[in-house]
C-alpha positions as CSV (number, residue, x, y, z in Angstrom):
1,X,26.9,16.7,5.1
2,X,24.2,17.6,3.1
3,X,20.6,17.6,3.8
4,X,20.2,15.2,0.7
5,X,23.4,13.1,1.8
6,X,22.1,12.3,5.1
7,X,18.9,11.4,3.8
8,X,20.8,9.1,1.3
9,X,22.6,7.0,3.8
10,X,19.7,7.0,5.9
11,X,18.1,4.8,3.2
12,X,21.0,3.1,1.9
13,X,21.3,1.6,6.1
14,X,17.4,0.8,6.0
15,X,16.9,-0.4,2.9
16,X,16.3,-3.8,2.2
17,X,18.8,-6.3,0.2
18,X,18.6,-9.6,-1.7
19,X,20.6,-11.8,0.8
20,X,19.1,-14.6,2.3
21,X,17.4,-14.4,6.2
22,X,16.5,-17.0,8.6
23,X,12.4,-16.8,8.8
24,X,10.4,-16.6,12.3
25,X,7.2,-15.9,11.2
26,X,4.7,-18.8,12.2
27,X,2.1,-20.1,9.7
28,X,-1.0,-18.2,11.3
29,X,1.1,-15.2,10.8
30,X,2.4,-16.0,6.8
31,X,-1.4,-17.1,6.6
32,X,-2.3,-13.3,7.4
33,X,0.2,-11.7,5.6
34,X,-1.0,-13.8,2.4
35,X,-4.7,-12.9,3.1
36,X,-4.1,-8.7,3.2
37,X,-1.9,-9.2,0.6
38,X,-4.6,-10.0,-1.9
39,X,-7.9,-8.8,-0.9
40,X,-7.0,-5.6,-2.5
41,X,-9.0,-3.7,-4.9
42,X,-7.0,-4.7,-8.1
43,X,-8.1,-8.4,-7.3
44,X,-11.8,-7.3,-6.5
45,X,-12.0,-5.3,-9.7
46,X,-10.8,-8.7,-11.8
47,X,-14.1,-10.4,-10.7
48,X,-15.8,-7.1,-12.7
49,X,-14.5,-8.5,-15.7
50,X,-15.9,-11.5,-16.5
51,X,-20.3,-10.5,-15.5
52,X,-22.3,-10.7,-17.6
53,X,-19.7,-12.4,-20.6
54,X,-19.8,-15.5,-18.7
55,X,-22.6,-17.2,-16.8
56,X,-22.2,-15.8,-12.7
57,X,-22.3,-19.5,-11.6
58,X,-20.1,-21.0,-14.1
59,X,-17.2,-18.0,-13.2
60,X,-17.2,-18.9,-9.5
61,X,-16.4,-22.1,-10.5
62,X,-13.7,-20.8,-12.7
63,X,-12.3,-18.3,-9.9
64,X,-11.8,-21.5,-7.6
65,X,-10.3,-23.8,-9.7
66,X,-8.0,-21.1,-11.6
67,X,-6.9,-20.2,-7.7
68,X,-6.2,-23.6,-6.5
69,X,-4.2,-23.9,-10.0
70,X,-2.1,-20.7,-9.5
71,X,-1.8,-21.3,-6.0
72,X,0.0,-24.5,-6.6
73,X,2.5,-22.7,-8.4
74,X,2.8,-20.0,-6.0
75,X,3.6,-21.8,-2.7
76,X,5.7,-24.0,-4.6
77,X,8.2,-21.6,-5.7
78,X,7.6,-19.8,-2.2
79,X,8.7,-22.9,-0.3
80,X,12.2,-22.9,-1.9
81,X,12.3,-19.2,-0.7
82,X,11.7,-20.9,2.8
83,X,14.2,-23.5,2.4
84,X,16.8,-21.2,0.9
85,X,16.3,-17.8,2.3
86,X,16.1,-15.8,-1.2
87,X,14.0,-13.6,-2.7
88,X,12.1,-15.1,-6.0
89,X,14.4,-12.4,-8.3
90,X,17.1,-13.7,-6.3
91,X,16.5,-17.6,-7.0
92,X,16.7,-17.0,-10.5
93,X,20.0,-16.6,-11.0
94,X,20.0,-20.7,-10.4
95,X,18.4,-21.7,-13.7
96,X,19.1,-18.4,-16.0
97,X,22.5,-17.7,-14.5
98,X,24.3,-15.2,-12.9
99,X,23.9,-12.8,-15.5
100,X,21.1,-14.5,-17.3
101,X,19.0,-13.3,-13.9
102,X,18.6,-10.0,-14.9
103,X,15.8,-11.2,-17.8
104,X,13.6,-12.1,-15.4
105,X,14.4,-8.8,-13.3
106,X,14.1,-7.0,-16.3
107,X,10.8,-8.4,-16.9
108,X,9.5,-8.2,-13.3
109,X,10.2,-4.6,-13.3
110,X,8.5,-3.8,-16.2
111,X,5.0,-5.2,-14.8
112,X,5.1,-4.1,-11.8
113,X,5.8,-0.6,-13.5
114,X,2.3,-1.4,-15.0
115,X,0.5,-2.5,-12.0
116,X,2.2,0.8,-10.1
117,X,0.1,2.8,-13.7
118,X,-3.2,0.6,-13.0
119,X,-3.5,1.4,-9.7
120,X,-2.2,4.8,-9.7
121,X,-5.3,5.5,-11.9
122,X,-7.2,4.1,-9.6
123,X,-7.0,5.9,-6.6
124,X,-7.0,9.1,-9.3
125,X,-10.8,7.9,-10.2
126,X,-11.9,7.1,-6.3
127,X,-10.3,10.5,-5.5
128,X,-11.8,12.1,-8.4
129,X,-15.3,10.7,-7.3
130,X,-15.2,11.9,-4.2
131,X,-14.2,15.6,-5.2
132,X,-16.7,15.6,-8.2
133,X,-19.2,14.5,-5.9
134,X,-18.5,17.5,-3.3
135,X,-17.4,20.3,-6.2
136,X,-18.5,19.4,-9.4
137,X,-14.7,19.5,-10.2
138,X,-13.3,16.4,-12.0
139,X,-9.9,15.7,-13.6
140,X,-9.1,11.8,-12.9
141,X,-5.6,12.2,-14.9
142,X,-4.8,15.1,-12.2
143,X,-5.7,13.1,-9.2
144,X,-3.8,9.8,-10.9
145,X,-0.4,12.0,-10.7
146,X,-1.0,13.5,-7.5
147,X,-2.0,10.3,-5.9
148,X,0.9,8.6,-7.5
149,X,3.5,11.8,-6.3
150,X,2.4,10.9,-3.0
151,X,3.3,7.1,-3.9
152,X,6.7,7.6,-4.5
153,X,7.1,9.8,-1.5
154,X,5.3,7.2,0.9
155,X,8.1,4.7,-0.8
156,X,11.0,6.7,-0.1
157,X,9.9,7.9,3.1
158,X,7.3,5.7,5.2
159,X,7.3,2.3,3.1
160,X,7.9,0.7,6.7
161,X,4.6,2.4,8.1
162,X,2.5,1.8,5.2
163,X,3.5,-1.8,5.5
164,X,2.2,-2.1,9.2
165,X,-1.2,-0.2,8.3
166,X,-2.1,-2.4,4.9
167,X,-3.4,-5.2,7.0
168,X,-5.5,-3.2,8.9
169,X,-6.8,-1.4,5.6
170,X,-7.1,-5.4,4.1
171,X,-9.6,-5.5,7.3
172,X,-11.5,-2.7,6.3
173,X,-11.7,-3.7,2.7
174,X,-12.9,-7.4,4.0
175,X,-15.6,-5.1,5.6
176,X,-16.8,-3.8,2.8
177,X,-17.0,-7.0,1.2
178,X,-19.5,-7.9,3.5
179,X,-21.4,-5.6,3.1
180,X,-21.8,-6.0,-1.0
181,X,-22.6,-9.6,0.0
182,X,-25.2,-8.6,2.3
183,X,-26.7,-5.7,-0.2
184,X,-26.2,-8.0,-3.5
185,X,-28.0,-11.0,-1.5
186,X,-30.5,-9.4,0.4
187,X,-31.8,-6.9,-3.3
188,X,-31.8,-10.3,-5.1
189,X,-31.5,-14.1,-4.8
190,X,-28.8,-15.8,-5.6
191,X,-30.9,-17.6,-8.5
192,X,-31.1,-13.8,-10.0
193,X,-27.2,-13.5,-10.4
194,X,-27.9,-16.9,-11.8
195,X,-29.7,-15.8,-14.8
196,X,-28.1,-13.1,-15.6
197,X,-28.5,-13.1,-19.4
198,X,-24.7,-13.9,-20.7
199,X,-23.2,-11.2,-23.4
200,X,-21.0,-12.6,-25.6
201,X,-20.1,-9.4,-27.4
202,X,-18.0,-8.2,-24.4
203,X,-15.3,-10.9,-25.3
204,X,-14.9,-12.9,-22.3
205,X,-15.0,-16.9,-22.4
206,X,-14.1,-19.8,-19.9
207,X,-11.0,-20.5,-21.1
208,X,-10.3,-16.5,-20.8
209,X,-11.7,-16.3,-17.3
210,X,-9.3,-19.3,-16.4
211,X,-6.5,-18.0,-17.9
212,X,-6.8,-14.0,-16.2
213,X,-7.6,-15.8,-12.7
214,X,-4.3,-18.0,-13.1
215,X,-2.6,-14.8,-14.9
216,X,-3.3,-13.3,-11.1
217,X,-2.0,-15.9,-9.3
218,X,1.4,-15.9,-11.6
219,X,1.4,-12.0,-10.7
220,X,1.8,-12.4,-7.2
221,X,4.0,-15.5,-7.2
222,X,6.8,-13.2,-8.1
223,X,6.3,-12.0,-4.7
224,X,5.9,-15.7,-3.1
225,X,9.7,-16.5,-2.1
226,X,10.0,-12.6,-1.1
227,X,7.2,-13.8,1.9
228,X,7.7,-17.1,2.3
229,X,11.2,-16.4,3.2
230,X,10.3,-15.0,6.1
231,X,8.4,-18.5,7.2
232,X,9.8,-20.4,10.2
233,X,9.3,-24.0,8.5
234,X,7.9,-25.3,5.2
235,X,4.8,-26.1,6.6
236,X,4.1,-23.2,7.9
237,X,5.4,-21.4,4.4
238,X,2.7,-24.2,2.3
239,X,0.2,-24.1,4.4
240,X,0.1,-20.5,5.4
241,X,0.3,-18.8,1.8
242,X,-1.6,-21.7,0.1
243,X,-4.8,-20.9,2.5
244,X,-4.4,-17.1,2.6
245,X,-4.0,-16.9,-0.7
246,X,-6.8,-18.7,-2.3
247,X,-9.4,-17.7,0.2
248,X,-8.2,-13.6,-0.4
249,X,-8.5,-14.1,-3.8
250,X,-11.5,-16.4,-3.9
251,X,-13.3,-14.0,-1.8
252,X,-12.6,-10.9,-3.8
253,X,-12.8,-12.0,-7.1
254,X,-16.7,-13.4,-6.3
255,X,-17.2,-10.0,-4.3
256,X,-16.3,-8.1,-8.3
257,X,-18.3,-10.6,-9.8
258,X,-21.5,-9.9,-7.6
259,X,-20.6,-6.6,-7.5
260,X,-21.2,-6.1,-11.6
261,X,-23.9,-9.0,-11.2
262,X,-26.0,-6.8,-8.8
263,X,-25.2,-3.3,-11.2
264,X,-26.6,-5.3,-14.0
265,X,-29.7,-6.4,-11.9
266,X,-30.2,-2.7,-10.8
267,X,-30.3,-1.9,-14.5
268,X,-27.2,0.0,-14.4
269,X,-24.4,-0.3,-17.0
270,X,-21.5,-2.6,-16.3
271,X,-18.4,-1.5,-17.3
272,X,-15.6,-3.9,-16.2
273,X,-12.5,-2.5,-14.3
274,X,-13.9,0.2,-13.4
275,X,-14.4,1.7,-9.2
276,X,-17.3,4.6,-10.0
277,X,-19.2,1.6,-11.0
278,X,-19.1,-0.2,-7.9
279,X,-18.8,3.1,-5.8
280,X,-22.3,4.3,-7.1
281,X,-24.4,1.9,-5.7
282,X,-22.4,1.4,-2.6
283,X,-21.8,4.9,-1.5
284,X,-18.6,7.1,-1.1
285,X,-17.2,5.4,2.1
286,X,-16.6,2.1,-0.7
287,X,-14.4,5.1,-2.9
288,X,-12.6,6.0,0.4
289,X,-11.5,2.4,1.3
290,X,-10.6,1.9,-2.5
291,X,-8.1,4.7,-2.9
292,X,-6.6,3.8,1.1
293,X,-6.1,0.3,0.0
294,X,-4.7,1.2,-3.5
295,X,-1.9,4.2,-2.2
296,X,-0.7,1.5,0.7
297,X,-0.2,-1.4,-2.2
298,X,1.1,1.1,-5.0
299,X,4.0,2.6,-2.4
300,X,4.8,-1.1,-1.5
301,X,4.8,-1.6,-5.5
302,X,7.2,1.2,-5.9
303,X,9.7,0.1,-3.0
304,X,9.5,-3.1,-4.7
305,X,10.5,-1.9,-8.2
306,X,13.7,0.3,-6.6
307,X,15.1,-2.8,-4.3
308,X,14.8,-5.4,-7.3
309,X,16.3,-2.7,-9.2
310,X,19.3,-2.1,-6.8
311,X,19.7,-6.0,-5.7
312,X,19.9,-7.2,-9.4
313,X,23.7,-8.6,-9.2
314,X,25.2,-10.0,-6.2
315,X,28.5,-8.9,-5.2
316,X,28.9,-5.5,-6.8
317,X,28.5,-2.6,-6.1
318,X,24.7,-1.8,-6.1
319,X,23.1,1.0,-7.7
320,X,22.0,4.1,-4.9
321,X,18.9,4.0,-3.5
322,X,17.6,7.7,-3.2
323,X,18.3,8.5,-7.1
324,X,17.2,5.2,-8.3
325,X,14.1,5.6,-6.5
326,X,13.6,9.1,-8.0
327,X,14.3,8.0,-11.5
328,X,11.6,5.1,-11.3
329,X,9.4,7.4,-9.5
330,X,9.3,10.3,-12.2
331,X,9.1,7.1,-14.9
332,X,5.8,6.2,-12.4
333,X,3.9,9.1,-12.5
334,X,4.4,9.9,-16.3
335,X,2.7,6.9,-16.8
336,X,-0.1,7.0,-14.5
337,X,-1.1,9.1,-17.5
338,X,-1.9,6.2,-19.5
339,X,-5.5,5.5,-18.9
340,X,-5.5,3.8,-21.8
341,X,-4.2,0.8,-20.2
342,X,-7.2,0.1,-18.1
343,X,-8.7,-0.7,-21.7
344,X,-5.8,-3.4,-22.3
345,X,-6.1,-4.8,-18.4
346,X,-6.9,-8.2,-19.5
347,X,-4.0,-8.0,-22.4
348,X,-1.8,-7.1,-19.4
349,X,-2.8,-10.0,-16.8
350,X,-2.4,-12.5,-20.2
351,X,1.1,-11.1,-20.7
352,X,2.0,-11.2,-16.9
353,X,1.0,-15.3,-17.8
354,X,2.6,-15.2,-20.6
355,X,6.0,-13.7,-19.1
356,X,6.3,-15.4,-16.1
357,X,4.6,-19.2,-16.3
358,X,7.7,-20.1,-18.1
359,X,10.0,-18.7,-15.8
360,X,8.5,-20.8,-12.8
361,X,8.3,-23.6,-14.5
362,X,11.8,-23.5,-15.5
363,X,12.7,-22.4,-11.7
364,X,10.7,-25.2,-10.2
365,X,12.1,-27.8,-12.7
366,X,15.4,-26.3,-11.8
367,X,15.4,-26.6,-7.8
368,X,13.3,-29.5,-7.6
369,X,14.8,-32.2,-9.8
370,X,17.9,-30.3,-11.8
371,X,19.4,-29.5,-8.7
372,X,17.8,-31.9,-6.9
373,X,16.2,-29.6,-4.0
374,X,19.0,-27.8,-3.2
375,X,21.1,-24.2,-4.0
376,X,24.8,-23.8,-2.7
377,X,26.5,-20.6,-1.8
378,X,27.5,-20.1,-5.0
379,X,24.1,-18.5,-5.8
380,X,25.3,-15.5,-3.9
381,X,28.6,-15.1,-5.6
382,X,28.9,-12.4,-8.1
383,X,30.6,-14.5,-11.0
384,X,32.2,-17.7,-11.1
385,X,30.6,-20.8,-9.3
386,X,27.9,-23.4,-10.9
387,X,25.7,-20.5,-11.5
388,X,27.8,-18.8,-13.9
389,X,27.6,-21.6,-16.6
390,X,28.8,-19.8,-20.0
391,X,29.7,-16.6,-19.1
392,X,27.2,-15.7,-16.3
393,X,24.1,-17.1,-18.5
394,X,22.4,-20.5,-18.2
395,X,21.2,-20.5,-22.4
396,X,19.1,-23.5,-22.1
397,X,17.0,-21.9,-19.8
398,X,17.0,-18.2,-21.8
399,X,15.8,-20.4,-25.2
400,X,13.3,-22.6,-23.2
401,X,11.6,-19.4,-21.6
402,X,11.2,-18.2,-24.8
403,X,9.7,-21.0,-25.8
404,X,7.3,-21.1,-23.6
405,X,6.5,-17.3,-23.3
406,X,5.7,-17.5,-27.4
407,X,3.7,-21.0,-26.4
408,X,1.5,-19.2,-24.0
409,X,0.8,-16.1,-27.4
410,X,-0.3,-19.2,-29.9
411,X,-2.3,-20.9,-26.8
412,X,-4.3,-17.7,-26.4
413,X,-4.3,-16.4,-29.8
414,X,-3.8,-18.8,-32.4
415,X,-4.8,-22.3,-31.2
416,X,-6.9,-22.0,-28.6
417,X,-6.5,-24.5,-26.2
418,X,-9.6,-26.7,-24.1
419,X,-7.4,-25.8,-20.7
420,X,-6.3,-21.8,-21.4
421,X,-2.9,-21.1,-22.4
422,X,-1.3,-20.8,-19.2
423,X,-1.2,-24.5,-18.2
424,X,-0.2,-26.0,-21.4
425,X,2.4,-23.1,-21.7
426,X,3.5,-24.2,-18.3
427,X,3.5,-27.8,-18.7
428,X,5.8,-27.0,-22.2
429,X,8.2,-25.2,-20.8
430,X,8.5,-27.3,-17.7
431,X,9.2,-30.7,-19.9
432,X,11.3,-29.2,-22.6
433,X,13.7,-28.0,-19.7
434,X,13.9,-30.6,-17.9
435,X,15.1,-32.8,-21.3
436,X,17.7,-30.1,-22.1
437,X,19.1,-30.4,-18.4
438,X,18.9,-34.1,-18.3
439,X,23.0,-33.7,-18.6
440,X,22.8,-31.3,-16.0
441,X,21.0,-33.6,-13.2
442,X,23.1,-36.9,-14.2
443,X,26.3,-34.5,-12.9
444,X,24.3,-33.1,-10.1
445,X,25.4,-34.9,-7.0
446,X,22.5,-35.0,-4.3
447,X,23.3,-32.5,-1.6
448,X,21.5,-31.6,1.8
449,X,18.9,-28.8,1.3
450,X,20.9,-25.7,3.2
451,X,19.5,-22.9,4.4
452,X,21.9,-19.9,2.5
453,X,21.5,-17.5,5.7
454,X,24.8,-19.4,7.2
455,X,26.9,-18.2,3.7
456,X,25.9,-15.3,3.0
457,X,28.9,-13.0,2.0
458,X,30.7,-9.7,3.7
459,X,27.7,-7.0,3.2
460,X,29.2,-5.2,-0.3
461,X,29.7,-0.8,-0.6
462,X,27.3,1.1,-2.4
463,X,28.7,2.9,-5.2
């Protein structure tokens, strides 16, 4: 057997699959999971964005309420990951369908492509900082593809290690936190970052700062079920991602939003979403925990791309691991090219909204009242069943999500709304499918919530 063989069935026997598990984790644990998770750099850099366009005070208040919003969405569609034992990509297939599923997939892949090219770059521009400030040498498209290379090594290779050391980096990030906070606070008083002069020419509004803080919420709920899953209870699934959630994200966005707060006060330039402008003031060993944190959640990123690619369809036989990793990895670093998509970042968080409001709406409608709290082993079957509806695809749901995705454009771009366009976008799409599954639930006898762990099918061949 070959040396790439061996390698191949190594990953294919410890790789991870779509089939439902029997959590143990207890909610202080899901509570820490949730908290690394998200005090990662990409969050801290969103707070960048929205000093000095909107007034600092009025954008904490923003950050908290736009958490506690997309929070609500997030540990709901976790908890049916708890009670059911799927993945989120997985518990699609119950509203859009067997084969009506792969949208969704589809869609998930595609941003979390784009988040693997965001934060690619930005471990190419910490590393970059740190060479250019020891050499004089600077190439942050170079760096971006090395640092990315490495990425989709780490995936293949040590995604299980990297997974054990990103809560100890989330420690050392949480550190540096701090010590902004101390630094912004003790330079100048809170009433300082208070009145900062607002600059409307950079774009940003309330309702924009609401929508991008929801936007990130909605981004990692597509991860929620994949967690929660993993919960021993409900409670401890709510409770635990709910808290560690919003006080990660609460915490770093304000940390970004003092951190371009105090550059403006220093009468430096602030240019949003971007590390060299945070590293300067706080020294190198800030660059160093940035491009740590962002290699540890990129190769996570990337392992996540290659399973949701190969556990798309239940039942089949799935795609390899080794080349479809390779394939999405050379797709990765080509991209991490693209610095022009750190220009479009808040274009890409709206989108992410845009995408993927609708589909939780539809997939909380769905389990909650539709199906009346419960999925049945069907879900795990690869055709056939009551999630095949007309020919693997659940059309109701496919027309209502686009709906709702085209509902959240004209909210944000045509007819602005008082509220953002996520929430009126999500509220849409949540009330027009529940009136075109109305049918649906009258047929739907009430069943006992099962946990899917007990059903789950013969484990199927690779191809």
């Amino acid at each position: 057997m070959s040396l790439y063989s061996r390698l191949e069935h190594y990953l294919e026997e410890h790789s991870d699959d779509a089939g439902p598990v029997r959590g143990e984790l207890s909610l202080p644990r899901i509570g820490m999971i949730w908290l690394a998770a998200n005090l990662v750099v990409t969050t801290l850099l969103t707070g960048t964005l929205f000093v000095p366009g909107v007034d600092y005070g009025l954008v904490i208040v923003l950050i908290i309420v736009g958490t506690l919003v997309g929070a609500a969405v997030l540990v709901t569609v976790g908890n049916i990951g708890t009670r059911t034992g799927l993945p989120t990509m997985a518990l699609t297939r119950g509203p859009f369908g067997t084969r009506g599923s792969l949208l969704p997939v589809t869609a998930n892949v595609v941003i979390l492509m784009g988040w693997s090219w965001v934060q690619a770059m930005l471990a190419g521009i910490a590393l970059d900082f740190l060479v250019a400030s020891v050499t004089g040498f600077s190439s942050p498209v170079m760096f971006a593809v090395l640092c990315q290379t490495l990425v989709v090594i780490l995936a293949i290779f040590g995604h299980t290690g990297i997974a054990k050391v990103e809560p100890w980096l989330a420690v050392l990030i949480l550190g540096i936190m701090s010590y902004i906070f101390i630094v912004a606070f003790t330079t100048f008083a809170p009433a300082e970052f208070a009145a900062i002069p607002v600059d409307e020419s950079l774009g940003y509004d309330p309702i924009l700062v609401l929508d991008v803080v929801i936007a990130t919420a909605i981004s990692w709920t597509v991860l929620s079920a994949d967690f929660n899953r993993f919960a021993r209870t409900g409670k401890a699934g709510i409770i635990g991602s709910g808290i560690g959630y919003t006080l990660s994200t609460i915490i770093a966005m304000v940390v970004g939003a003092t951190a371009i707060g105090y550059v403006v006060l220093s009468g430096g330039e602030a240019i949003p979403f971007d590390p060299v402008t945070i590293v300067t003031p706080f020294g190198a060993p800030l660059a160093i925990i940035i491009f740590l944190s962002v290699m540890a959640t990129n190769t996570m990123v990337v392992y996540g791309m290659v399973t949701t690619i190969v556990n798309a369809v239940p039942g089949v036989k799935k795609l390899k691991f080794l080349p479809t990793a390779l394939i999405v990895g050379v797709i990765s670093i080509v991209g991490a090219t693209w610095f022009g998509l750190l220009d479009q970042f808040t274009t890409f968080l709206v989108t992410i909204g845009a995408l993927f409001a609708p589909v939780f709406a539809i997939m909380i409608a769905d389990y909650y009242i539709v199906k009346r709290g419960a999925y049945t082993a069907d879900i795990l079957r690869a055709r056939d069943g009551r999630y095949w509806y007309l020919g693997g695809v659940n059309w109701a749901a496919v027309v209502v999500w686009l709906i709702g995705a085209v509902a959240a454009y004209v909210f944000s771009y045509v007819w602005p709304t008082p509220i953002g366009a996520t929430i009126p976008a999500f509220v849409l799409t949540f009330v027009l499918y529940l009136l075109v599954s109305l049918r649906e639930r009258s047929s739907t006898q009430v069943q006992p919530s099962e946990h899917l762990a007990d059903a789950a099918p013969e484990p199927v061949p690779h191809a």
